[in-house]
C-alpha positions in Angstrom: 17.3 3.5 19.1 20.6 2.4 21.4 21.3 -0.7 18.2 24.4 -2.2 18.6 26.5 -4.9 16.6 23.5 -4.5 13.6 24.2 -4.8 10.2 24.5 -2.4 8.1 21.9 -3.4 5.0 21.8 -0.9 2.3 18.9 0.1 0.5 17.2 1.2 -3.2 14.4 3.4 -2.9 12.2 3.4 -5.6 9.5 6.8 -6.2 6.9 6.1 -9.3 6.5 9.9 -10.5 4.0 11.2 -12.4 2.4 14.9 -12.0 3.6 15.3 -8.7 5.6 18.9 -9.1 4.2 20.0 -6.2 5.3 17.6 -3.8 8.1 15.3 -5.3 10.9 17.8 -2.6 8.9 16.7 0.1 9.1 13.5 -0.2 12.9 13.1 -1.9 13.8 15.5 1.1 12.3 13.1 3.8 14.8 10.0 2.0 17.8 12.4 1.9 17.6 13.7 5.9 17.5 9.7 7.3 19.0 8.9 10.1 20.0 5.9 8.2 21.7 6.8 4.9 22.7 3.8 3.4 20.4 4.1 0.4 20.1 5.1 -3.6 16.7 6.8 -5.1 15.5 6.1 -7.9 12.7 7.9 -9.2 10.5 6.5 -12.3 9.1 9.8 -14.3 6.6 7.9 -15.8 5.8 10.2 -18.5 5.4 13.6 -16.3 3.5 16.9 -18.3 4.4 19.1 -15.7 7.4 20.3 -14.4 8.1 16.7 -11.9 11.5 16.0 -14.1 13.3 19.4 -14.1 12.9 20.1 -9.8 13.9 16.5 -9.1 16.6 17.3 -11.0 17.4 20.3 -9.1 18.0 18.7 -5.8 21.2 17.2 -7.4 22.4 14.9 -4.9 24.7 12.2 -6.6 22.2 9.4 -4.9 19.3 10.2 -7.0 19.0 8.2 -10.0 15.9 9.4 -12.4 15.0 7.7 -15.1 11.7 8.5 -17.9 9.6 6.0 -19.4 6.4 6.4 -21.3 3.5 6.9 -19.4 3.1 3.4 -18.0 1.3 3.3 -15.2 2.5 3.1 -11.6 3.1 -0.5 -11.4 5.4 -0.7 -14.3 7.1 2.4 -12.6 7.9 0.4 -9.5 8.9 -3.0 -11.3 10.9 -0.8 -13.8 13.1 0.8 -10.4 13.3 -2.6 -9.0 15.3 -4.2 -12.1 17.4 -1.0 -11.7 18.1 -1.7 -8.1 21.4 -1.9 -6.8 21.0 -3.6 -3.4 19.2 -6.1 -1.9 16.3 -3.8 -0.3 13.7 -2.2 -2.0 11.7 0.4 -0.3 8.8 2.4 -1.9 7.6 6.2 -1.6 5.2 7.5 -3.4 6.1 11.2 -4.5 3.3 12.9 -2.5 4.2 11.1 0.8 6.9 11.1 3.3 9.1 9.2 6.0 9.9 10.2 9.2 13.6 10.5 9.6 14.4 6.9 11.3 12.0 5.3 8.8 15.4 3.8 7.3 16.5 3.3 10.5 13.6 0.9 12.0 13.6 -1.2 8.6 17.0 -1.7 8.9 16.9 -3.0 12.5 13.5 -5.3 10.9 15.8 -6.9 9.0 18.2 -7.7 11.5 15.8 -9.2 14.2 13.7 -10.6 11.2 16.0 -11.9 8.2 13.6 -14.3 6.6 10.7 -12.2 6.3 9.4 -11.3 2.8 8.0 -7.8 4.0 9.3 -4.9 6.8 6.8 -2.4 7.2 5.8 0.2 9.4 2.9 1.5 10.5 1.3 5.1 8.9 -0.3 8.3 9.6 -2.9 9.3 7.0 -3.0 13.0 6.9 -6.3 14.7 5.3 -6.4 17.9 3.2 -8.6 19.5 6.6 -5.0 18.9 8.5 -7.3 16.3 10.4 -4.0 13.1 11.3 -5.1 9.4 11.6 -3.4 6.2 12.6 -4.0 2.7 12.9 -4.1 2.0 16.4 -2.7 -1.1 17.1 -0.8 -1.4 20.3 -2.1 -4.8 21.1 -0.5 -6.2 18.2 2.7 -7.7 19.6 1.5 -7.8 23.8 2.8 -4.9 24.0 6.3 -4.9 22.3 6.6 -2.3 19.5 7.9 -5.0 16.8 7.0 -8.5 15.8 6.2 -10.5 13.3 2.2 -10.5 12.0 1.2 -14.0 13.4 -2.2 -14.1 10.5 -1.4 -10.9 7.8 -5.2 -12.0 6.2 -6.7 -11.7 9.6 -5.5 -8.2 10.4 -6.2 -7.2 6.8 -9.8 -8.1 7.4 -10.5 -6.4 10.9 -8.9 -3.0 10.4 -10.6 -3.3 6.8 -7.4 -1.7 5.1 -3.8 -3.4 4.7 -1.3 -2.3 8.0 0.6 -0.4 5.3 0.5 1.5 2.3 2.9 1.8 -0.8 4.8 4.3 1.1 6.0 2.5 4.3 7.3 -1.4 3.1 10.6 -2.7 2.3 10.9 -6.5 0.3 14.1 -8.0 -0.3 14.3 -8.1 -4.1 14.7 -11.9 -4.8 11.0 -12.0 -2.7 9.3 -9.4 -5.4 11.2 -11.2 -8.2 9.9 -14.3 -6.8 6.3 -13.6 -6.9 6.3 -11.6 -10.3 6.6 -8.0 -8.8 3.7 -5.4 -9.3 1.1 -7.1 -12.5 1.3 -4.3 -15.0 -2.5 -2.8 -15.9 -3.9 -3.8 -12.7 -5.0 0.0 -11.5 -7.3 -0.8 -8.7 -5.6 -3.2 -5.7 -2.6 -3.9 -7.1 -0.7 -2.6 -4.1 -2.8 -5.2 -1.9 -2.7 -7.9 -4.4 1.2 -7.5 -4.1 1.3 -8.1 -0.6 -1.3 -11.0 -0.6 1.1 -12.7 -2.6 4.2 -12.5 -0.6 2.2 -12.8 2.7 1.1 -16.1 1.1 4.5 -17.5 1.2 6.9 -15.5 3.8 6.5 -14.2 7.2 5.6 -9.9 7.8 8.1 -7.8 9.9 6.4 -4.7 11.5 6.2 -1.7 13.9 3.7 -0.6 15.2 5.0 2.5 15.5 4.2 5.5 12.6 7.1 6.3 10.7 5.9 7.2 7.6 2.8 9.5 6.2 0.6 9.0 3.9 -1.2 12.2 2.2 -4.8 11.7 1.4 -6.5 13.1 -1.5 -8.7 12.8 -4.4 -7.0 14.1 -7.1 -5.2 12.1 -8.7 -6.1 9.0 -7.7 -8.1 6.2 -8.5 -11.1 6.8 -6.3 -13.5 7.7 -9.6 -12.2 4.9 -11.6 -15.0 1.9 -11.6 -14.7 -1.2 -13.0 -17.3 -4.1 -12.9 -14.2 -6.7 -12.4 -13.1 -8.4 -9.3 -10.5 -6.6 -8.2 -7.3 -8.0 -8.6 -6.8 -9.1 -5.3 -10.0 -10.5 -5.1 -8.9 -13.0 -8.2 -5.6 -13.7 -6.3 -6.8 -15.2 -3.2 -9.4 -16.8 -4.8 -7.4 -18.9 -7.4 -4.6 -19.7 -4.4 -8.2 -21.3 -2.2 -8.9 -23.2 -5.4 -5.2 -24.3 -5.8 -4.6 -25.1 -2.1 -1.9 -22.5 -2.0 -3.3 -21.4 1.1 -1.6 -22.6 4.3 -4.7 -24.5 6.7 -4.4 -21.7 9.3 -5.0 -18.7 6.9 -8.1 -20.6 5.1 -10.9 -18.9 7.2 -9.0 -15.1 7.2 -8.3 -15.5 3.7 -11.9 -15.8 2.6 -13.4 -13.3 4.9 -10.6 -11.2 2.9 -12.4 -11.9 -0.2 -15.7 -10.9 1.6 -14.1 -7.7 2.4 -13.0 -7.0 -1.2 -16.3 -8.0 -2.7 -18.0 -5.5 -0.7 -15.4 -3.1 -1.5 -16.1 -3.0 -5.0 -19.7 -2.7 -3.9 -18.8 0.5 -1.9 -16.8 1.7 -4.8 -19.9 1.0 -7.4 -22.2 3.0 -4.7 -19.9 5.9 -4.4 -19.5 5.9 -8.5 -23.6 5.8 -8.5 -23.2 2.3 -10.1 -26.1 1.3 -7.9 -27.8 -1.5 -10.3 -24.6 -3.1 -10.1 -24.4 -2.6 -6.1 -27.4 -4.3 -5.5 -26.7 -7.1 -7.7 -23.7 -7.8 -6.0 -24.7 -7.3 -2.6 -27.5 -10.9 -3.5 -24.7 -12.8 -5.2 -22.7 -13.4 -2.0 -22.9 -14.2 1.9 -21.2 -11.1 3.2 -23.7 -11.5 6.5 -21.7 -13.9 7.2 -18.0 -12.2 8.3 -19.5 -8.4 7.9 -23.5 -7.9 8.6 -23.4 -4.4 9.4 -21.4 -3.5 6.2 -23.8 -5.6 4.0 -27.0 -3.7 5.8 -25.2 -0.1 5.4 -24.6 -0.6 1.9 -27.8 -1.9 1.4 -29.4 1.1 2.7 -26.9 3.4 0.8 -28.4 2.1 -2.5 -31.1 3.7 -1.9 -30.1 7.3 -0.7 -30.0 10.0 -3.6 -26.4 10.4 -5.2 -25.9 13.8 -4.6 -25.9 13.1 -0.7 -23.6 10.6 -0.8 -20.8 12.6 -2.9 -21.3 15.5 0.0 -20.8 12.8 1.9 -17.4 11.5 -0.1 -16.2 14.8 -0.8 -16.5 15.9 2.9 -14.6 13.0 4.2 -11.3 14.0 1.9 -11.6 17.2 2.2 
């Protein structure tokens, strides 16, 4: 990158790990061949069956750190690496995805340019099980500089309809995620986003736009089949900081097309659970024609179209 006179931050990389056998050497082999190698791993086995522990374990590099819990759940894997931290940065990799080698390397320079920020991220590729690659293009982010700092986070959240980053590409400075209460423990659905909301609340967001990181989309093993008639936890956040006035005048308007967005997200998630009752409750109880008409109208009409179609439908797209 041609830095010069940068400091030189160090970091504590956290991996939650359950079940991952098969691709926990990826991902602690993308960490361990940075171009930046200031860092510590520390990997959470949070209650592995399979054979996760013992190949971690064989990589034996005096940096990695793994500790076992009970099976906890991933965000009391993450807060659990984060009291074990030894430095001042915390980055997170899940154990199925990987950085690119100057991942370290771009943070660190965030951090430099950017020292008051509350989050340095970089952008992702999302990588399908067909080999198909996708990534978020957004070039006109910063008029056409590769770094900046997100002017509205809420705003960006709510027209890409996804966060810029995933659990896999962020750094926070660990007196910001002690500040705002780390990961809340049993939240399984958006407690990645409702992390973020939080800090984005208070502190500025460092970012490239450039992919440095990739995230591995799948199915299995994830939360896509879990359903929940709850707000999501997000969804609760933001709407307790509007009622509390913890929302700066300038994000008011993005925050609660947010809330649209993650309304109808849980109606998109009862539709493609075949909770369709619920969907179509839902989809009267709010004014999503208001930020996203087309959304409200295609999930309308998805009430409607026999189950089987739409799980083709889901099970083509990750596959």
């Amino acid at each position: 990158m041609g830095l010069v006179n940068e400091n030189f931050n160090y970091f504590s990389v956290v991996i939650p790990l359950y079940n991952k056998e098969k691709f926990v050497t990826r991902a602690i082999e993308s960490i361990l061949t940075q171009s930046y190698q200031n860092f510590e791993i520390i990997v959470i086995n949070d209650g592995s069956t399979d054979d996760s522990e013992r190949i971690v374990r064989l990589l034996n590099d005096y940096r990695i750190l793994i500790i076992n819990q009970i099976n906890s759940g991933v965000s009391s894997a993450r807060n659990k690496g984060v009291e074990l931290a030894k430095y001042n940065y915390v980055a997170f990799l899940d154990a199925d995805d990987t950085w690119m080698p100057t991942f370290l390397e771009k943070i660190n320079f965030l951090i430099n340019e950017f020292p008051t920020a509350g989050i340095y991220a970089a952008n992702n590729y999302f990588k399908f099980p067909n080999g198909t690659v996708f990534s978020e293009n957004l070039n006109t982010l910063f008029d056409g500089s590769e770094c900046g700092v997100i002017q509205n986070y809420f705003e960006l959240f709510s027209k890409i309809k996804k966060s810029p980053f995933s659990n896999s590409n962020f750094c926070i400075p660990v007196s910001v995620f002690k500040s705002i209460g780390g990961y809340k423990n049993g939240v399984r659905l958006t407690e990645d986003s409702d992390l973020w909301c939080r800090v984005a609340l208070k502190y500025d967001i460092a970012y490239s736009i450039k992919p440095l990181s990739t995230y591995f989309v799948t199915l299995v093993g994830t939360t896509h089949e879990i359903f929940s008639s709850d707000d999501f936890q997000v969804t609760l956040t933001l709407e307790s900081a509007l009622r509390n006035n913890e929302v700066k005048n300038k994000y008011v308007k993005s925050v609660k097309k947010l809330i649209s967005l993650q309304k109808l997200n849980l109606i998109k998630r009862a539709i493609l659970t075949n909770n369709i009752l619920f969907a179509l409750r839902k989809l009267f109880k709010f004014n999503y024609l208001l930020y996203y008409p087309l959304d409200t109208i295609k999930y309308f009409v998805l009430c409607f179209i026999p189950h089987k179609f739409i799980k083709i439908w889901k099970e083509k797209t990750y596959n």
